[in-house]
N, CA, C and O atoms as a GROMACS GRO file, in nm:
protein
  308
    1UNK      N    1   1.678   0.010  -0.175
    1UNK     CA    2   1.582   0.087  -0.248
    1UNK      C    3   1.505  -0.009  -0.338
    1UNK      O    4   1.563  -0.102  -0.394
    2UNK      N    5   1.390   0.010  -0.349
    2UNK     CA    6   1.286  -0.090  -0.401
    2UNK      C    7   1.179   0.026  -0.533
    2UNK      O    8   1.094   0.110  -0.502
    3UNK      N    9   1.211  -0.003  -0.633
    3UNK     CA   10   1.114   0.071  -0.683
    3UNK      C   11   1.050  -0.026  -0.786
    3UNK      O   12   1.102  -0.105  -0.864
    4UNK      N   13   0.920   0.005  -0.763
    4UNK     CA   14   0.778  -0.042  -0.860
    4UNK      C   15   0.727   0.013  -0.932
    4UNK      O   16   0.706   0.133  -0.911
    5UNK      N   17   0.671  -0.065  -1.085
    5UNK     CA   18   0.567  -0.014  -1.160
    5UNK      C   19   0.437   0.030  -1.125
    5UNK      O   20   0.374   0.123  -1.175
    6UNK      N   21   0.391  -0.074  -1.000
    6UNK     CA   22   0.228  -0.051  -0.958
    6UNK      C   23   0.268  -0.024  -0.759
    6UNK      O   24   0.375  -0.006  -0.701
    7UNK      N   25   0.145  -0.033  -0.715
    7UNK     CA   26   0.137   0.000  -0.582
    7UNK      C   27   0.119  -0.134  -0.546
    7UNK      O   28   0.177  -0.168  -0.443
    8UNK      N   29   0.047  -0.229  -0.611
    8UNK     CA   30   0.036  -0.379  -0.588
    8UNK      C   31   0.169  -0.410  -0.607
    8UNK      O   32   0.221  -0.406  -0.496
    9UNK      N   33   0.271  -0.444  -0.709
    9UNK     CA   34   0.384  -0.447  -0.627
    9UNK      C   35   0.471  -0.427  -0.526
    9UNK      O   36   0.564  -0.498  -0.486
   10UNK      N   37   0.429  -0.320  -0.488
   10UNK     CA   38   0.516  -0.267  -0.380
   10UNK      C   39   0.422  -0.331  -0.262
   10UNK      O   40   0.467  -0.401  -0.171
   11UNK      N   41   0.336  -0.310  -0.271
   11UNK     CA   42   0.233  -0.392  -0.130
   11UNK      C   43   0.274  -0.524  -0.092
   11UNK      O   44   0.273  -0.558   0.026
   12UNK      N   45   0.322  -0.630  -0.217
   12UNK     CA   46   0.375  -0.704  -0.200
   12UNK      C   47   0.502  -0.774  -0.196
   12UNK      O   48   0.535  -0.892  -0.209
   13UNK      N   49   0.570  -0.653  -0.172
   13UNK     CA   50   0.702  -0.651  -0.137
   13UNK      C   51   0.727  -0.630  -0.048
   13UNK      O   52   0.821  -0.693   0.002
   14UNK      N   53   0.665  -0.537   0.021
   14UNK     CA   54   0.674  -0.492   0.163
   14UNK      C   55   0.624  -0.599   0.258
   14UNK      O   56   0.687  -0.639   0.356
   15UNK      N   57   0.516  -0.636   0.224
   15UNK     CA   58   0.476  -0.776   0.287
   15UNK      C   59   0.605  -0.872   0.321
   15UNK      O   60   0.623  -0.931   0.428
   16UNK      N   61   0.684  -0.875   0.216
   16UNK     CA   62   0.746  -0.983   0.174
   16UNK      C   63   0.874  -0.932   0.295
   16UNK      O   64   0.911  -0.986   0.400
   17UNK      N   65   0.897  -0.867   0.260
   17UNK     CA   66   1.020  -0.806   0.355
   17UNK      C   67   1.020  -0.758   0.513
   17UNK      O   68   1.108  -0.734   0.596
   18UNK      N   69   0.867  -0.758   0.512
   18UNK     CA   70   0.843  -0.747   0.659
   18UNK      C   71   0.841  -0.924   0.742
   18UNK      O   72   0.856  -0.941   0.863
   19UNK      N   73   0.825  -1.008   0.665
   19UNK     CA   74   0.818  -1.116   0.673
   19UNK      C   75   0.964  -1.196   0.685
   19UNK      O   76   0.988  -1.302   0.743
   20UNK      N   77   1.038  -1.122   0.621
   20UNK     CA   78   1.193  -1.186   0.638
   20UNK      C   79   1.298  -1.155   0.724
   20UNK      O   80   1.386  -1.230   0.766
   21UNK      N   81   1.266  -0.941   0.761
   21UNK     CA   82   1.300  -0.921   0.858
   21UNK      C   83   1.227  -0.977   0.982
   21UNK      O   84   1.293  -0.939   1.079
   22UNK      N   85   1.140  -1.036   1.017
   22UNK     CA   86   1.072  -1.050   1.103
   22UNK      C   87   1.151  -1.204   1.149
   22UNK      O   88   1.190  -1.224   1.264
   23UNK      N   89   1.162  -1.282   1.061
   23UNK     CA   90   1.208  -1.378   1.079
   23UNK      C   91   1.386  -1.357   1.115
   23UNK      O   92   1.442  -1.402   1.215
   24UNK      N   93   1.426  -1.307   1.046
   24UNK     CA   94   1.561  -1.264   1.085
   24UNK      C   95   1.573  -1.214   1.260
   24UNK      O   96   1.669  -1.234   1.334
   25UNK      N   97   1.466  -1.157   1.287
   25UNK     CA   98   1.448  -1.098   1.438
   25UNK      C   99   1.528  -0.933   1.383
   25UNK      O  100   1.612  -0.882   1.458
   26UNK      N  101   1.492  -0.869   1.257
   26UNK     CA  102   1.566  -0.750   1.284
   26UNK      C  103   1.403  -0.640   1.216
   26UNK      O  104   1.299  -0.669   1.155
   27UNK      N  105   1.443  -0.554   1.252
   27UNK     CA  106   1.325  -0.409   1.229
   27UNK      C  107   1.381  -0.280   1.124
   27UNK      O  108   1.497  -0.240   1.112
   28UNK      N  109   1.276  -0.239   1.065
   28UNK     CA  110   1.297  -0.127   0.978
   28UNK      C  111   1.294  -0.008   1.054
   28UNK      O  112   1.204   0.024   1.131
   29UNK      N  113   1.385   0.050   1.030
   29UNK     CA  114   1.393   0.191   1.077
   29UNK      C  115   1.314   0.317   1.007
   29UNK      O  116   1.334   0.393   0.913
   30UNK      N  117   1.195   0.293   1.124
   30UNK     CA  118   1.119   0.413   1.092
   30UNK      C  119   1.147   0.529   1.003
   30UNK      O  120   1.116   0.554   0.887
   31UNK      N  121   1.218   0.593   1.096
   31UNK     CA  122   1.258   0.783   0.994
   31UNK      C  123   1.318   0.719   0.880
   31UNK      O  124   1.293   0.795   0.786
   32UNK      N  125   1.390   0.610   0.831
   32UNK     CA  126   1.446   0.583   0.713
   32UNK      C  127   1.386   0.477   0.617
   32UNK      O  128   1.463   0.422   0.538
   33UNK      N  129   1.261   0.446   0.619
   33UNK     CA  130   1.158   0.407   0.546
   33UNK      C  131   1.017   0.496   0.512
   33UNK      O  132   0.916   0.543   0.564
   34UNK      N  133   1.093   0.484   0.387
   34UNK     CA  134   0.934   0.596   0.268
   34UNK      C  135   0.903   0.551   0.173
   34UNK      O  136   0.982   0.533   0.080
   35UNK      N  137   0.760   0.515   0.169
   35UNK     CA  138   0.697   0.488   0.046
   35UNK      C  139   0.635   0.599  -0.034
   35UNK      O  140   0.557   0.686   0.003
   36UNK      N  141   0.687   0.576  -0.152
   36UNK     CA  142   0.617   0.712  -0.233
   36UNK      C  143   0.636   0.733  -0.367
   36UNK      O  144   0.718   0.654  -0.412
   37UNK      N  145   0.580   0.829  -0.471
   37UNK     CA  146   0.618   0.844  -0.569
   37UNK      C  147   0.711   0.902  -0.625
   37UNK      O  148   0.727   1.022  -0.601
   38UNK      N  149   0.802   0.834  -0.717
   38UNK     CA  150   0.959   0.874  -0.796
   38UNK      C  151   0.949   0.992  -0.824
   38UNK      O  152   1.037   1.066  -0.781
   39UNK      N  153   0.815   1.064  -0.924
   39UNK     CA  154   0.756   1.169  -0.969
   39UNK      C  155   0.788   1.285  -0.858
   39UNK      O  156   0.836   1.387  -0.907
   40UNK      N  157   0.770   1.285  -0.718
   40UNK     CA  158   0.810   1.392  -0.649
   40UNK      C  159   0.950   1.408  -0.564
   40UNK      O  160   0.980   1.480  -0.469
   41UNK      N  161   1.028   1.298  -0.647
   41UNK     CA  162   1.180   1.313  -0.577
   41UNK      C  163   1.175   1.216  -0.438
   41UNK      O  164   1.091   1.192  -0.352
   42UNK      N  165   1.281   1.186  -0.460
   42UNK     CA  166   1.343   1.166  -0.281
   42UNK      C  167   1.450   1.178  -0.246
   42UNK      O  168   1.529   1.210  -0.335
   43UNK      N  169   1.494   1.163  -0.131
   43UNK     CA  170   1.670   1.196  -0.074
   43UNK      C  171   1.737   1.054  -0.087
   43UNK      O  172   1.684   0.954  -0.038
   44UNK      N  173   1.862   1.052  -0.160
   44UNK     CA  174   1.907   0.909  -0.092
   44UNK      C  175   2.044   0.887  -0.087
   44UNK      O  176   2.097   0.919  -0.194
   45UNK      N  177   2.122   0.843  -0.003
   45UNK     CA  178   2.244   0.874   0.010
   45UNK      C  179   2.324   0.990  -0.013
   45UNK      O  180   2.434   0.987  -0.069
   46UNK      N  181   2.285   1.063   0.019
   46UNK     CA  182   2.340   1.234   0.000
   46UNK      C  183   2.289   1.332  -0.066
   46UNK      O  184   2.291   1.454  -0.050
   47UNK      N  185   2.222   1.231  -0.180
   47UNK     CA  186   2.195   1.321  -0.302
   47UNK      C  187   2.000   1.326  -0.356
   47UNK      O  188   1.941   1.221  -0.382
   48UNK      N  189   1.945   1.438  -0.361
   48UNK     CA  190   1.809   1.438  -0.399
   48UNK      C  191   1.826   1.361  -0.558
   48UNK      O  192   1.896   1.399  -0.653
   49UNK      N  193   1.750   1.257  -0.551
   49UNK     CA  194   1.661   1.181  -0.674
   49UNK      C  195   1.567   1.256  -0.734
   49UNK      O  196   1.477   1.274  -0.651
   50UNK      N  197   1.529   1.335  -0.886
   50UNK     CA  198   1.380   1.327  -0.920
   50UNK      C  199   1.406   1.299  -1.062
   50UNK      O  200   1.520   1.302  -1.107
   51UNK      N  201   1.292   1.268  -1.141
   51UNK     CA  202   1.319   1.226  -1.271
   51UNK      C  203   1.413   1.260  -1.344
   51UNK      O  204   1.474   1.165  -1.393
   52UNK      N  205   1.462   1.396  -1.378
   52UNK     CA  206   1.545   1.464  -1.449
   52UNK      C  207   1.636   1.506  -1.414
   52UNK      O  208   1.722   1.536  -1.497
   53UNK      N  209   1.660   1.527  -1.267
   53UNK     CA  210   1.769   1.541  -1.197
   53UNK      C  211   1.822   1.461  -1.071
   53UNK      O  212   1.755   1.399  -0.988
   54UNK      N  213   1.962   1.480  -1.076
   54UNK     CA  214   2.056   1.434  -0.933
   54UNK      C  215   2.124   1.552  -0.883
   54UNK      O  216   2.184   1.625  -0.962
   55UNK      N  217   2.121   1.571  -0.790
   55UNK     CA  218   2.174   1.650  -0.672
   55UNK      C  219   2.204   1.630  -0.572
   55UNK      O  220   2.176   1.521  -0.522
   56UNK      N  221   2.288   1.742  -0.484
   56UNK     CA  222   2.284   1.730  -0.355
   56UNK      C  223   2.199   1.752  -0.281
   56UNK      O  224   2.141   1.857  -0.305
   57UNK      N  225   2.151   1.677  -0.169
   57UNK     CA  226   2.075   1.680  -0.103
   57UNK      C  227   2.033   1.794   0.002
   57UNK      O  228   2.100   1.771   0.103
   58UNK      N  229   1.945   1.919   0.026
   58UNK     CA  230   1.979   2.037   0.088
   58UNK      C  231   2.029   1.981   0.219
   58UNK      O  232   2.116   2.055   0.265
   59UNK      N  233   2.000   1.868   0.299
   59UNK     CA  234   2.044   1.834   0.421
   59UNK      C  235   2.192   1.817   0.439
   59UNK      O  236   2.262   1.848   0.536
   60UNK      N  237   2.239   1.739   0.278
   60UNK     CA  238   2.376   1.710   0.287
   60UNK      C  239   2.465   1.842   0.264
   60UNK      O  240   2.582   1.847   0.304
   61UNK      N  241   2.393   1.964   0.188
   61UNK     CA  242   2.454   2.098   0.190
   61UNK      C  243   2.497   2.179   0.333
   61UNK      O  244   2.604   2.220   0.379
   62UNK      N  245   2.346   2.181   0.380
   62UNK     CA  246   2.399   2.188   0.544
   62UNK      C  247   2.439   2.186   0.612
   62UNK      O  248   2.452   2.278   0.693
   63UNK      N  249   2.495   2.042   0.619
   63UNK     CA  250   2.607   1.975   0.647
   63UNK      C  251   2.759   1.990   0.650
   63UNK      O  252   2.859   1.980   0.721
   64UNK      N  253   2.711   2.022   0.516
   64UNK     CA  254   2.851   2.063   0.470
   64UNK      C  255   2.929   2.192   0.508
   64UNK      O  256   3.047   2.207   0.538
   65UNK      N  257   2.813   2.291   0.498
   65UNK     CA  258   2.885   2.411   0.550
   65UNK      C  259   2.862   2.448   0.686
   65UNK      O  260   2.884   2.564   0.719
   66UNK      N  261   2.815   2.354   0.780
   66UNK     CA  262   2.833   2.340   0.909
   66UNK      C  263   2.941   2.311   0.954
   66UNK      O  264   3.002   2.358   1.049
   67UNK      N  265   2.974   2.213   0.869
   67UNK     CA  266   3.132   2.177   0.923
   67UNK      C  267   3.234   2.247   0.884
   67UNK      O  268   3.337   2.237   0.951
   68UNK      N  269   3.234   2.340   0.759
   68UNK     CA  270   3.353   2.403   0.704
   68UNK      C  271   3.302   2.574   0.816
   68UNK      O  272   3.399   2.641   0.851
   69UNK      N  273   3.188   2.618   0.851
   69UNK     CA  274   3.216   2.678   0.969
   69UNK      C  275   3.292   2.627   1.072
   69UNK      O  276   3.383   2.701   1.110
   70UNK      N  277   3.277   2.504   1.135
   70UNK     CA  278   3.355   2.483   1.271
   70UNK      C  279   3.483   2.460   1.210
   70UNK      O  280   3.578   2.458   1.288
   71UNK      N  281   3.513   2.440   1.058
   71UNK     CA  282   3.659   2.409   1.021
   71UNK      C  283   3.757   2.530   1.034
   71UNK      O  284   3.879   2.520   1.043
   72UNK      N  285   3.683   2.653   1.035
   72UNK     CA  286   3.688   2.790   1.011
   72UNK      C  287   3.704   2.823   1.163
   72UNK      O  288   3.817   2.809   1.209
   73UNK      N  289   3.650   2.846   1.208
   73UNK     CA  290   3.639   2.889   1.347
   73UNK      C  291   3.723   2.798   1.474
   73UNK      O  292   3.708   2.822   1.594
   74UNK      N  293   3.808   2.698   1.422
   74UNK     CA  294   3.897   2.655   1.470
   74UNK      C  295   4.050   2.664   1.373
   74UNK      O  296   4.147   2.588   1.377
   75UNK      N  297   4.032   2.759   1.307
   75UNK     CA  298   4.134   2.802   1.223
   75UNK      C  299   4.213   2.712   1.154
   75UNK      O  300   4.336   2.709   1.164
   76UNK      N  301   4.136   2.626   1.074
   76UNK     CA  302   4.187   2.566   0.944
   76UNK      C  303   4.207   2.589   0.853
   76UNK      O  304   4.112   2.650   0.805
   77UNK      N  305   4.308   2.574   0.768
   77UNK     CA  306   4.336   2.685   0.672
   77UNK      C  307   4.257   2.670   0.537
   77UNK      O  308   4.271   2.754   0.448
   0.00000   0.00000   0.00000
């Protein structure tokens, strides 16, 4: 996770890192690279980021009670 004061930082970071993975011979994974502002939250490791709050992430909720259905329906106690 990379966060910046300006957008010129980040422009030149990304530069920078596209340049090292490149050299490394390895690639960023699309669906899991987002540039954007802190101000409207993001997801990250489980949990939604926004200024004032931490949470769970609705995907990681999902999740969760997806599996405690199949935990259920294979009769776990």
């Amino acid at each position: 996770m990379i966060l910046t004061k300006t957008k010129s930082q980040l422009c030149k970071l990304v530069k920078l890192i596209h340049k090292i993975m490149k050299e490394l011979k390895l690639s960023l994974y699309p669906d899991k690279t987002y540039a954007g502002k802190v101000e409207k939250g993001f997801d990250f490791l489980g949990y939604r980021v926004a200024l004032t709050v931490l949470r769970l992430a609705c995907k990681t909720i999902r999740r969760f009670q997806h599996k405690l259905t199949e935990l259920y329906e294979h009769g776990a106690s």
